[in-house]
C-alpha positions as CSV (number, residue, x, y, z in Angstrom):
1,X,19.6,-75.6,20.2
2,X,15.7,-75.6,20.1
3,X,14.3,-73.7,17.2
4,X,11.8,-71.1,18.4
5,X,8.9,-71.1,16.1
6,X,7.9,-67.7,16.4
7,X,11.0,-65.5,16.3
8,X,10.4,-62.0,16.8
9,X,10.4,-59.9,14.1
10,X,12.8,-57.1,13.7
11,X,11.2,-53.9,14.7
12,X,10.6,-51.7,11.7
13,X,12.5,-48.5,11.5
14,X,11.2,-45.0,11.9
15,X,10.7,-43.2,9.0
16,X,12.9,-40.5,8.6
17,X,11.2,-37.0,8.8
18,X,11.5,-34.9,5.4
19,X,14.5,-32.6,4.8
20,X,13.2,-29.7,6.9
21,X,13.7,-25.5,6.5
22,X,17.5,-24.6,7.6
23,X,17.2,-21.5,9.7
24,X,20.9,-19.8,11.0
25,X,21.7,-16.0,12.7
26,X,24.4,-15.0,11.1
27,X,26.8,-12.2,11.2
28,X,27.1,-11.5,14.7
29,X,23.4,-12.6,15.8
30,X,22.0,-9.0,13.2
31,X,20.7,-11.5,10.2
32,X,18.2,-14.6,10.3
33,X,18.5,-16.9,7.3
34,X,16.3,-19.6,6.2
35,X,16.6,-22.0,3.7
36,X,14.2,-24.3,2.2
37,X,15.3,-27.9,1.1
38,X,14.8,-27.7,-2.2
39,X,16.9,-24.3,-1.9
40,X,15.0,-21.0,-1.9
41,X,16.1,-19.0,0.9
42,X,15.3,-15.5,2.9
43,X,17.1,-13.5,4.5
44,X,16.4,-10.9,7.1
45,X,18.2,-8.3,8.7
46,X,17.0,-7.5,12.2
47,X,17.8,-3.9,12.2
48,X,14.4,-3.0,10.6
49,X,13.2,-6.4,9.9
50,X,14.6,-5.8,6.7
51,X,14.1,-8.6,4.3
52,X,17.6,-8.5,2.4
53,X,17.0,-11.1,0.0
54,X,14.8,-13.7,-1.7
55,X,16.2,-16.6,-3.8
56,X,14.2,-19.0,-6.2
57,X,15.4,-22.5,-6.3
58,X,18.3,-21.7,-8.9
59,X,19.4,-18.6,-6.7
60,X,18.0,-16.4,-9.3
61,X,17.3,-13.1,-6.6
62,X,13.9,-11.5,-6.8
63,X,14.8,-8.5,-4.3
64,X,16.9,-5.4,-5.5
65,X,19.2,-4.3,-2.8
66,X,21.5,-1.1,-3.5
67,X,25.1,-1.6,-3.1
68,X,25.8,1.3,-1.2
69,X,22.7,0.2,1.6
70,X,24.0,0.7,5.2
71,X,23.7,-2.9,6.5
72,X,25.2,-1.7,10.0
73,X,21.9,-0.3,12.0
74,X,23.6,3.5,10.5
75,X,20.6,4.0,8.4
76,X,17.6,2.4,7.0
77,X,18.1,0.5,4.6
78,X,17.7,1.3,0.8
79,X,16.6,-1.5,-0.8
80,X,14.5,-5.0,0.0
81,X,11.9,-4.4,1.8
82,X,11.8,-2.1,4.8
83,X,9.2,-1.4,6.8
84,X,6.9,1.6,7.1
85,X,5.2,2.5,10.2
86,X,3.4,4.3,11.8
87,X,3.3,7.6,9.4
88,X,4.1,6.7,5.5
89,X,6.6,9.9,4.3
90,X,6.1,12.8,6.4
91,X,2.6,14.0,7.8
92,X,3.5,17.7,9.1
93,X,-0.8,18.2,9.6
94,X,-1.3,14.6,11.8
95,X,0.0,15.9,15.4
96,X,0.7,12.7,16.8
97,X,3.0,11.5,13.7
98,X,4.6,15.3,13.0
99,X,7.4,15.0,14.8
100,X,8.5,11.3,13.5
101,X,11.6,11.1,10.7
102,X,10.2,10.2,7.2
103,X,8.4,6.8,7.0
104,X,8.6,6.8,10.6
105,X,10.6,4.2,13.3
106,X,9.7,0.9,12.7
107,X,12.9,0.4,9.8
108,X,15.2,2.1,12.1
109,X,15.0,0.0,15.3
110,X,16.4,-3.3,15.9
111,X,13.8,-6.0,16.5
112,X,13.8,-9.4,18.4
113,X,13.5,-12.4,16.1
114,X,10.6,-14.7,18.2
115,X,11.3,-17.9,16.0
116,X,10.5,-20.2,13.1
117,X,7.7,-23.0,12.6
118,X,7.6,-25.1,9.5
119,X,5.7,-27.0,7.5
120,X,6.9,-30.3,6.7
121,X,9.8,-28.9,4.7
122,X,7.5,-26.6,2.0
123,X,7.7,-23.9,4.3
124,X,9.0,-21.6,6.7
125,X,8.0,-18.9,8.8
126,X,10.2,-16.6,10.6
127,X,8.0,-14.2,12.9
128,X,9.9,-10.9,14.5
129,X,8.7,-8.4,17.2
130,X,8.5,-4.7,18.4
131,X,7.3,-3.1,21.2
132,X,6.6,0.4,22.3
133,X,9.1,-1.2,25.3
134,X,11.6,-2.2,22.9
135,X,12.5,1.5,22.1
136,X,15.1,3.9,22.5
137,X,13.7,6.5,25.1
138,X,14.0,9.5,22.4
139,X,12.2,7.8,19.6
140,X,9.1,6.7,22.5
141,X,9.2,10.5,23.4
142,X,8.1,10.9,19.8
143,X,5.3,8.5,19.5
144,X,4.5,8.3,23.3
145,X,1.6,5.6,22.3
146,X,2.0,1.6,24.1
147,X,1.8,-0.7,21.2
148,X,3.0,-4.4,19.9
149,X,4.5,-5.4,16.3
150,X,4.4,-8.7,14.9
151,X,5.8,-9.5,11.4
152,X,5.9,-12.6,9.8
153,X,7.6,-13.7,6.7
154,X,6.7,-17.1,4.9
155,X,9.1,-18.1,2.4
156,X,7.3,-20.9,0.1
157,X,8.6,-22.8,-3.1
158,X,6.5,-20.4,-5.3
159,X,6.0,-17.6,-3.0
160,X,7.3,-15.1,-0.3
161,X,4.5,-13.7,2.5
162,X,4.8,-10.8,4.6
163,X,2.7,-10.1,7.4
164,X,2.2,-7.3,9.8
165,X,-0.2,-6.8,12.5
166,X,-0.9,-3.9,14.9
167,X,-1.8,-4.0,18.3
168,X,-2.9,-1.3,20.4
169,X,-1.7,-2.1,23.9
170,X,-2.2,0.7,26.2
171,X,-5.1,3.0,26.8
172,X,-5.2,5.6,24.2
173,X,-6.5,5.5,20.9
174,X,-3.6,6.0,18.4
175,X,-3.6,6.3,14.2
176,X,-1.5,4.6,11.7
177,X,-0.4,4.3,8.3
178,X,2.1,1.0,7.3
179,X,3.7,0.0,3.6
180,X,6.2,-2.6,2.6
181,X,8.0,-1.2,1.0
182,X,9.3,-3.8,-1.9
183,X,12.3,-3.3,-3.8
184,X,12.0,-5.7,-6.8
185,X,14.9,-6.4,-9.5
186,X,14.5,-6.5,-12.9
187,X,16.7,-6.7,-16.1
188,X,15.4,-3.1,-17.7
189,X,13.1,-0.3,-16.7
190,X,12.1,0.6,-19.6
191,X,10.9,-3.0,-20.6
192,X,8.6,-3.1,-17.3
193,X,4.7,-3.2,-17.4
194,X,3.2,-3.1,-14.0
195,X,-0.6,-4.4,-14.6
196,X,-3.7,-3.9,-12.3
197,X,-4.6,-0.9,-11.9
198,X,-6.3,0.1,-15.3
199,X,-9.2,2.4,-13.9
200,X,-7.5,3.4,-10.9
201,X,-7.1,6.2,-9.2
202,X,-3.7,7.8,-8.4
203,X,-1.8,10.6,-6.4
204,X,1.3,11.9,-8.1
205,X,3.5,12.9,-6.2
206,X,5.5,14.2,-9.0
207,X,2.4,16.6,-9.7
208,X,1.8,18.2,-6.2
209,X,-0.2,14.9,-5.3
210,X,-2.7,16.0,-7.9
211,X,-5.5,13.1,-8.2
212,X,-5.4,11.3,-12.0
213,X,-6.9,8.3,-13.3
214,X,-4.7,5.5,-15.0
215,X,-5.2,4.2,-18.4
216,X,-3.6,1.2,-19.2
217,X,-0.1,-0.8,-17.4
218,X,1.6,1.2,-16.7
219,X,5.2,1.8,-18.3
220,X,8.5,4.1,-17.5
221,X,10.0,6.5,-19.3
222,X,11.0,9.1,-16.5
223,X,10.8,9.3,-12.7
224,X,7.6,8.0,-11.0
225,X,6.3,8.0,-7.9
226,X,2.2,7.1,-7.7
227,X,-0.1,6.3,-4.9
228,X,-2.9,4.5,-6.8
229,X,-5.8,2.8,-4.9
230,X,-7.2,0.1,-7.1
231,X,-11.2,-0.2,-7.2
232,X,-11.1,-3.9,-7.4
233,X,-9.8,-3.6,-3.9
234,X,-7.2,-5.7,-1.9
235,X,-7.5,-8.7,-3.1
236,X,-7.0,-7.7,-6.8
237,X,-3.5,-8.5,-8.2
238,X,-1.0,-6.4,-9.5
239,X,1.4,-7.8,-11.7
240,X,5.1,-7.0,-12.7
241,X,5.8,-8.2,-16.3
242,X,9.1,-7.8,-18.6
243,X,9.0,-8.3,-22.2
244,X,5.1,-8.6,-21.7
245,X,5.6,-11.7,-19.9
246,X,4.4,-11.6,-16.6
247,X,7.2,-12.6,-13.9
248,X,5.7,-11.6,-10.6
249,X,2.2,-11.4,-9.4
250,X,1.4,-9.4,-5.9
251,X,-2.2,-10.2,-4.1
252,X,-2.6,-7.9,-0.9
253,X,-4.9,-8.6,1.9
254,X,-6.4,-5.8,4.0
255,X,-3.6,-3.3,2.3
256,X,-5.8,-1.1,-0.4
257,X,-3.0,1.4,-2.0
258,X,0.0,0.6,-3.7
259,X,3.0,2.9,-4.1
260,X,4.9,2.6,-7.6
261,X,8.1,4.3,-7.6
262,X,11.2,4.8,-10.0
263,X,13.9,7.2,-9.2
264,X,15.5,7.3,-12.8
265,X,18.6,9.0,-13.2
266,X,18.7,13.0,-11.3
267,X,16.7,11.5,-8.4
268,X,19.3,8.2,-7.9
269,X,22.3,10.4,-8.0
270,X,21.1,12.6,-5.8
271,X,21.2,9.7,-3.4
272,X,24.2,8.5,-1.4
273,X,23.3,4.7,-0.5
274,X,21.7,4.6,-4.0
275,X,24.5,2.4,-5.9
276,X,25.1,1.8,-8.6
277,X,23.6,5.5,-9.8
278,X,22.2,3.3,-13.0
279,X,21.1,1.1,-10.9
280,X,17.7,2.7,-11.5
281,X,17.4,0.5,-14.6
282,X,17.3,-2.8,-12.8
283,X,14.8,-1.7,-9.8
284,X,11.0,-1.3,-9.5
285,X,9.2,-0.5,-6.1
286,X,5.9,-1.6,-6.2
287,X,4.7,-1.4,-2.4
288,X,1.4,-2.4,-0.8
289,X,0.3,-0.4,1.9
290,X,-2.6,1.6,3.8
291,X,-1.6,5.1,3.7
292,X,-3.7,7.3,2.1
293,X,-5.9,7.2,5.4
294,X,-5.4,6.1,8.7
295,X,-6.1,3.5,10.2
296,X,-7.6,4.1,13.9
297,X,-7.3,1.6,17.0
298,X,-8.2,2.0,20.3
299,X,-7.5,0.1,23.1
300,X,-7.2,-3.5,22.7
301,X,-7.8,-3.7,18.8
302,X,-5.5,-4.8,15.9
303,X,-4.6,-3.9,12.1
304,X,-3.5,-7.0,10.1
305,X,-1.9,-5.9,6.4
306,X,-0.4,-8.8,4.5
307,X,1.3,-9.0,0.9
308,X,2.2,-12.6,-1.1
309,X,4.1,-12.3,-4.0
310,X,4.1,-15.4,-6.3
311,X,6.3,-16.6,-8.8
312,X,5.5,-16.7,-12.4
């Protein structure tokens, strides 16, 4: 047998990609779930693009979710965070909102989810659509206006994104409001700071939407439900502490009011998908938004609000 004298060399094997972002529908194609290798997750719940939950690593959940919360497509649901658009609680004044149920349609209709993209493992995006097409005849009787919906939630190691953007796709000039409406769990209420808005102006609702000025975090002791508009703008954080420790920190782009609510005890039992009634003690909402105007697009143009809340 001759001997070659330059044997081929064995070809070098590819290199395995990195663990990548699991992404599953579940429960009968009504909930996306994603799951990063290192094992934070997200999950969404089409009806309303509802973000249901949000998992550090350890499984340690950052989202409060009501055990009574209609998860069928009954109801919005309480807890989370829903979406609101296009009117922000009721506006009996703004004709072409009037007519809308509170918070308007946008967590009460079932959108399409339009797929994930990933980042090498550190991230995933799921992105989720709605259409003035996409609704039920009697709800487009309401808001007669042609329009397109994109939202987009990243799920990082240290952080969780949510995105909406606005497009007005028919002829006529339409105005809107939009929140997200964040649900966040906590061990005790009454151990809560909420930090960045010292100097701010408020609404209280509580007070006939009379116009105050904060001093200080702001703590709980009673019911609250605020609609402050911090001067240092959007991109000034807010920050949700607990035994002065901060735990979560909130930087907003292009949303310039945040609503700070807590039911305490004769509003939560007052509500029937508010379980448990105590449950007030282990919830904050602290919800970036653009609602004390409106914002104004006519044919063609687009709102972008975005919110990333970071781990502490």
């Amino acid at each position: 047998m001759v001997e070659r004298r330059n044997k081929p060399t064995a070809l070098a094997s590819t290199p395995g990609l990195p663990p990548q972002a699991q992404v599953t529908i579940t429960d009968g194609n009504s909930r996306i779930l994603a799951t990063l290798p290192t094992g934070e997750s997200v999950e969404v719940l089409l009806f309303g693009a509802t973000v249901l939950s949000w998992k550090d690593a350890t499984g340690d959940e950052k989202l409060w979710l009501s055990e009574g919360a209609k998860l069928d497509g009954s109801k919005a649901v309480r807890g989370g965070i829903p979406l609101v658009f296009p009117v922000f609680g009721v506006a009996p004044d703004h004709d072409a909102t009037k007519a809308l149920p509170q918070h308007g349609f946008a967590r009460n209709s079932r959108w399409e989810f339009l797929g994930k993209s990933t980042s090498e493992g550190s991230n995933v995006k799921l992105d989720f659509g709605l259409s003035s097409e996409s609704l039920p005849a009697e709800t487009a009787k309401l808001w007669p206006y042609k329009f397109g919906l994109l939202y987009s939630v990243t799920l990082d190691r240290e952080s969780l994104s949510t995105t909406l953007v606005v497009t007005n796709d028919g002829d006529e000039t339409f105005e809107c409001q939009a929140l997200l409406h964040s649900y966040f769990k906590i061990k005790d209420i009454t151990d809560v700071q909420v930090t960045g808005f010292e100097d701010s102006p408020y609404d209280d609702k509580l007070d006939g939407a009379k116009t105050k000025s904060q001093s200080g975090a702001i703590t709980f002791d009673g019911e609250l439900d605020r609609v402050y508009t911090p001067p240092g703008g959007a991109s000034h954080p807010v920050s949700i502490r607990e035994g002065g420790k901060e735990r979560l920190r909130i930087v907003r782009d292009n949303l310039d009011d945040v609503v700070v609510w807590n039911p305490w005890i004769n509003k939560s039992a007052g509500m029937g998908d508010f379980e448990p009634k105590d449950g007030w003690k282990n919830m904050v909402c602290v919800e970036a938004g653009s609602v004390k105007g409106w914002q104004r697009l006519e044919k063609g143009d687009t709102f972008q609000g975005a919110q990333t809340i970071h781990l502490v």
